[in-house]
N, C-alpha and C positions, 0 to 999 in steps of 0.2 A: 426596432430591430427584430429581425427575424427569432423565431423557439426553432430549439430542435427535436426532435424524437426521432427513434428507432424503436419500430414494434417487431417482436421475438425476431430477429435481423441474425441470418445465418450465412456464414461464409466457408466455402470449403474449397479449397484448392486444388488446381488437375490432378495435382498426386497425391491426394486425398489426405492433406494437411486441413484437420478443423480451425479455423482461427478463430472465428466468432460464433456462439452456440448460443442460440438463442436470447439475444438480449435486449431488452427494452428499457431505455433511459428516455430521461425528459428534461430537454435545457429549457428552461423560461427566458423570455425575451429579456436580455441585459444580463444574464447571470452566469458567471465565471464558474464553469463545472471542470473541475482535474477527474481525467481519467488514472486510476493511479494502479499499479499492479508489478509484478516483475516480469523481466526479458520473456517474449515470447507468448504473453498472455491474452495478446489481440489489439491493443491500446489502439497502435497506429493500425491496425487495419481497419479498425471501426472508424478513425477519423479518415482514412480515405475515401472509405464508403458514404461518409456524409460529404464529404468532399466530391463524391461524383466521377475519381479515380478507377474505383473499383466496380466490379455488377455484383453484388450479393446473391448467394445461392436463393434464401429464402428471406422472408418478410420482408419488410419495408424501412426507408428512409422516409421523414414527414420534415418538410421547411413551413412554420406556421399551420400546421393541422392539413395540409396537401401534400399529397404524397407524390415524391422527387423521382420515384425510379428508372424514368425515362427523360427525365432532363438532365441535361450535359450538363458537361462540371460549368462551361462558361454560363451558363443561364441560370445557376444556382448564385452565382454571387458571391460565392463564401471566399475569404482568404486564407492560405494553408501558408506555412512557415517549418521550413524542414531543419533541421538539428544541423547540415553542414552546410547551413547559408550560401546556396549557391549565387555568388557576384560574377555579372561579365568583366574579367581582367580589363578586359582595355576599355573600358566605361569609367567615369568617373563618378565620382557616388552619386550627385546629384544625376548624374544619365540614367545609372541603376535604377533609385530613386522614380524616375519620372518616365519607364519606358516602358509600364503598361499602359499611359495613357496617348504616347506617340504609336502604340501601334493599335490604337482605338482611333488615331489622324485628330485626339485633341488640339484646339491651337495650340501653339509653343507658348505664347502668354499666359493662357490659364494652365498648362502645366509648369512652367516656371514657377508662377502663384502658386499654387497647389504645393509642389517639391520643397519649397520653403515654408511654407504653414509647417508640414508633416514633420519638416528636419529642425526646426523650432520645439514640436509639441516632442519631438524625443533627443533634444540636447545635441544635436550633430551640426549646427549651421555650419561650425568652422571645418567641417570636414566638408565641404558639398563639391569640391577644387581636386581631391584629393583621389587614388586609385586603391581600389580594394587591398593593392600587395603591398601598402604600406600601413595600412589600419589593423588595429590591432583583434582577437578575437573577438571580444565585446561589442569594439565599434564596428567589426561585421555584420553581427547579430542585429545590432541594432537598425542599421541599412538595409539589411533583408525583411525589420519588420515594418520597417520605414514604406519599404516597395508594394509590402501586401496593403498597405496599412490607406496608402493613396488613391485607390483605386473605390475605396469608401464600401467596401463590402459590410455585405449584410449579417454574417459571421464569421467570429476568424476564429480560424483553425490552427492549434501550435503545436509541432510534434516535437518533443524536448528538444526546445531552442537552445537549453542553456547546458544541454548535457559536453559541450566541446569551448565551453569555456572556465578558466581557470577559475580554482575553489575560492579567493580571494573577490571574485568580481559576479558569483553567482547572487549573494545575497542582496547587493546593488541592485542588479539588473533585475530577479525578482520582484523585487519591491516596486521595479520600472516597470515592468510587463501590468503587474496589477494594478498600477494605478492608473495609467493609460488607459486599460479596458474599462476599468469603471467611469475615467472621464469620460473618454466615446462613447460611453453607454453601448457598448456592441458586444453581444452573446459572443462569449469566447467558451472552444472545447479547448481543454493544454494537458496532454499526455505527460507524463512521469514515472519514473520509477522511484523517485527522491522521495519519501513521506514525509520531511521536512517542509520539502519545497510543496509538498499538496496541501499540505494544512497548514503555511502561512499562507497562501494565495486564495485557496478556495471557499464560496460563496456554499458548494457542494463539492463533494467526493464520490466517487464511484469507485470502488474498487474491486479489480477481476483479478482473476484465476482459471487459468486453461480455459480462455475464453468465455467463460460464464462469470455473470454478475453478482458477486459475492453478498454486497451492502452498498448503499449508498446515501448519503444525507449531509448534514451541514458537520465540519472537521474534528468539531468537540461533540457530538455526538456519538459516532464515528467513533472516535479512540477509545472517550470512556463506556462507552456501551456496544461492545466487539459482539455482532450475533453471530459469530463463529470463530473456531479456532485460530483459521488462517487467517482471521481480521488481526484476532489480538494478538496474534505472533507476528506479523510484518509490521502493523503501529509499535512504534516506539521503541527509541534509543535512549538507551542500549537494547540490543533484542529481547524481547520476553524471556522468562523464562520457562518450560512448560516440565512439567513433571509429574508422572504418572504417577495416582493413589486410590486407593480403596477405600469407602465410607464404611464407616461400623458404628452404630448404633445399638446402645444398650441400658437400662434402668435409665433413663435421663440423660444420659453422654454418646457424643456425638464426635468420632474423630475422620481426620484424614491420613490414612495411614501412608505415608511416604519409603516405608520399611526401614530402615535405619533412622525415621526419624519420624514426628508423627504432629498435627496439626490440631488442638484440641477447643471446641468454641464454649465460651461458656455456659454455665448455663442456666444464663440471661437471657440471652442472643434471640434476638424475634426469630432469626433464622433455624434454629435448630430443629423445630420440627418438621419443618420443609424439607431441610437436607436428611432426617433421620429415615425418608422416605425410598431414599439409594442407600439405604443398608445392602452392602457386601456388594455392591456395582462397583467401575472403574469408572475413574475421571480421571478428567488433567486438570490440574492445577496452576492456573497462570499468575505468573508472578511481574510487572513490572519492577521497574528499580524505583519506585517511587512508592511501592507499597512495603519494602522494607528499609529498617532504620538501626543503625548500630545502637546497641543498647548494654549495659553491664546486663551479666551471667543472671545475678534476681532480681531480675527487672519480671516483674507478673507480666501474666498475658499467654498468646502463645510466640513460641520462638523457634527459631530456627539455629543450626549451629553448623559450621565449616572451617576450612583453613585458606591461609590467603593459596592462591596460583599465581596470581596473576595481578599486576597495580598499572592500568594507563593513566599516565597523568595528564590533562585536559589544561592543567594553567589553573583555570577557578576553581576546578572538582576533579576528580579522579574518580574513573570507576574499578573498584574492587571485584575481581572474579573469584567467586569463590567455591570449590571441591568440596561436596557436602555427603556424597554417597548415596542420593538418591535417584532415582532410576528415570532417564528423561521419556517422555514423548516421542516414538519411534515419529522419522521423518514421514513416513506412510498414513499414517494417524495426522498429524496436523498438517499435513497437505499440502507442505512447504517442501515437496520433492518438486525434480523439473522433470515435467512433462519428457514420455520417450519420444526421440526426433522419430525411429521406427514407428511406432504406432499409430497407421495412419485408418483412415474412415475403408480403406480399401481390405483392412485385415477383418475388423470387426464387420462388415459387408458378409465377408467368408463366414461367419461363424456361424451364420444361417439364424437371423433373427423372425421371431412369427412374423407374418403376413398381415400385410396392412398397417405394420407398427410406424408409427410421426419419426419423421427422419431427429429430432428435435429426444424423442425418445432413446431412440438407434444412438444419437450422437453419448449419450448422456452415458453409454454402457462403457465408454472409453474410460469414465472416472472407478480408479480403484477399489474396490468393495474394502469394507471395514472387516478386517481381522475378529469376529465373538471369540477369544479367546476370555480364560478366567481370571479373575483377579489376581493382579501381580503376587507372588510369594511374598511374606515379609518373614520379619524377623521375630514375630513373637507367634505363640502356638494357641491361644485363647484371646477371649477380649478380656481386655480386663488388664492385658501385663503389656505394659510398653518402654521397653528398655531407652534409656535417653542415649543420644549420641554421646561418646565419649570423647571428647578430640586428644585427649591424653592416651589414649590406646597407640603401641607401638606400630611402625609400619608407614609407607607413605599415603598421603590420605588420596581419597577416589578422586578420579576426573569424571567420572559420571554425576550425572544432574549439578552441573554446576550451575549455580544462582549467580547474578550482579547486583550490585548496590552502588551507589553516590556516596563517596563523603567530600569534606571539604578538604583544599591540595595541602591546607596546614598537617592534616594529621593524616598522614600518610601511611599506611601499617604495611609492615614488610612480608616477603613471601615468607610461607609458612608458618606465619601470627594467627592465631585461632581468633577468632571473630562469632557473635552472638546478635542477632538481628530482630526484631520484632516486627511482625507481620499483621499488616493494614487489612484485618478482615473486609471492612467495607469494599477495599480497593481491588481482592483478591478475586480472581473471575474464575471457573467452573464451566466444563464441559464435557459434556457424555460422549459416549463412544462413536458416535456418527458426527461428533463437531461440531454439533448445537450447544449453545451457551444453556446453561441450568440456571434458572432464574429462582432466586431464592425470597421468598417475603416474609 
């Protein structure tokens, strides 16, 4: 089966919407790559552009190490699969099924042959009789991959196939999609916004942001080793949590200072001297809900402390939202704003950039500069005095920097129950002011 790659592949639109800014991925021949990101991030532009849909402003598409840019989408061979399964009504699914090879003048015997392998290798035979208006969303999807799927392309292309079908029958039909690609052994690209759906399915992950290539690698790599903020804030449910703190460093002690509440590593910790190295800097502090754990009030260690808001209950688990009064990660800073629909390549154009500058550079001024502002205020006036959260102090408690945790559905705590958590050093991730992860040894 065919690799793919894109070398710095740039797309910009007549009305100078950036979609894709320079990005270079590399599918290996056989290997299930999810493009994974949120609405409007380039996903499916990039995969039209390998698809041969689209012309790219700049760089290249490469099918096996040859570069595609002038070959038609029919002579690349790849099969694309769009999220609302277009069926022709008055075709019966085996027609659907089998009429990219009737209008290739296959014989009708080897495409009968053919229609039936394909609707065997994805559970449909007893649908083959049948008209798309009475199949249901599933067994549409699976007819449309059925269609790309016959024609024995070189790569298939999935643009969230499963985004229009019911929450019930996603986790099925995933499970279908991957294992099908891996029997065929055929390079599939498959767009997402689902992080669930990317890292059960994928071989690799790519994940973007306003069109540029965030991180990419194999799915547990990826989650637990976020090289940036917006990795580790879009991996993982329940949302991260992020929360702005100041390091302070003094006689051997090392905190995070959260302002109302403060994060203190012992001092054991291999890591304290590295971290004592951002004395008086601002970080974020990311929190999954897997690196905190309910704990009694003297339980040693460092901890955290808040009051309930909020209890969904999940059936196995519930997650607990908790008000803790710490000051979040402005949306600007972790990167997790959306993109302005206004701000197109034709404004930044205007603002008269030097001469001779890489459109690749021009593009890149679109992304918001970082605020150097000083370290958050806290609550104590020296180092050395760190007043503990109190959750007994009168008053409603903060909705600001509210954390999540898991616990199990047995033990359920009510709103407004004060809760005490212990924090998974190892687990807990750090990042500087420009978004770069802080790698601690």
């Amino acid at each position: 089966m065919v690799a793919i790659a894109t070398d710095r592949l740039t797309k910009v639109f007549h009305d100078g919407t950036v979609a894709v800014d320079d990005v270079s991925i590399e599918v290996r021949s056989g290997e299930f790559m999810v493009l994974l990101g949120p609405t409007g991030c380039g996903k499916s532009t990039i995969l039209r552009l390998v698809a041969g849909l689209e012309e790219a402003t700049s760089g290249h598409v490469l099918l096996d190490g040859v570069v595609a840019d002038r070959v038609s989408a029919r002579e690349r061979r790849v099969a694309m699969v769009f999220q609302d399964y277009p069926l022709y009504p008055h075709l019966t699914v085996a027609q659907n099924i089998g009429f990219p090879l009737r209008a290739a003048h296959e014989p009708p015997v080897d495409v009968a042959g053919r229609v039936a392998e394909v609707a065997e290798h994805l559970g449909i035979t007893e649908l083959l009789r049948r008209l798309p208006g009475h199949l249901s969303g599933g067994q549409r999807q699976r007819v449309a991959m059925a269609r790309a799927i016959i024609r024995r392309p070189r790569a298939f292309l999935l643009d969230e196939p499963l985004s229009n079908v019911d929450a019930g029958l996603r986790a099925e039909l995933r499970a279908d999609v991957a294992t099908l690609a891996r029997r065929l052994a055929v390079t599939t690209l498959y767009v997402t916004h689902d992080q669930s759906e990317a890292l059960a399915m994928a071989d690799r992950v790519a994940i973007l942001r306003r069109g540029r290539l965030e991180q990419s690698g194999p799915p547990a790599q990826v989650y637990a080793d976020p090289t940036t903020v917006f990795v580790a804030a879009f991996l993982g449910t329940p949302r991260t949590s992020l929360l702005q703190a100041a390091v302070y460093a003094d006689s051997g002690r090392v905190v995070l200072d959260l302002g109302p509440q403060v994060i203190e590593l012992p001092r054991d910790d291999p890591r304290l001297a590295s971290l004592a190295r951002w004395h008086t800097d601002r970080v974020t502090v990311a929190l999954r809900a897997d690196a905190l754990t309910p704990v009694a009030d003297a339980t040693p260690g460092p901890l955290l402390r808040g009051a309930v808001r909020m209890v969904e209950n999940l059936g196995h688990e519930a997650l607990v939202h908790l008000a803790t009064g710490m000051l979040p990660t402005s949306g600007a800073e972790t990167r997790l704003e959306l993109p302005d629909p206004a701000r197109h390549l034709s404004q930044v154009l205007a603002e008269e950039p030097p001469s001779g500058q890489p459109l690749r550079h021009t593009l890149a001024r679109m992304i918001p500069r970082q605020r150097q502002d000083e370290p958050p205020a806290t609550a104590r006036t020296e180092f050395g005095f760190y007043p503990a959260y109190d959750p007994a102090l009168p008053g409603e408690p903060p909705a600001a920097g509210e954390i999540v945790v898991r616990v199990p559905a047995p033990a359920l705590p009510r709103e407004g129950e004060q809760m005490t958590l212990a924090v998974d050093l190892d687990r807990m991730l750090l990042f500087d002011r420009t978004g770069a992860r802080i790698r601690l040894r």
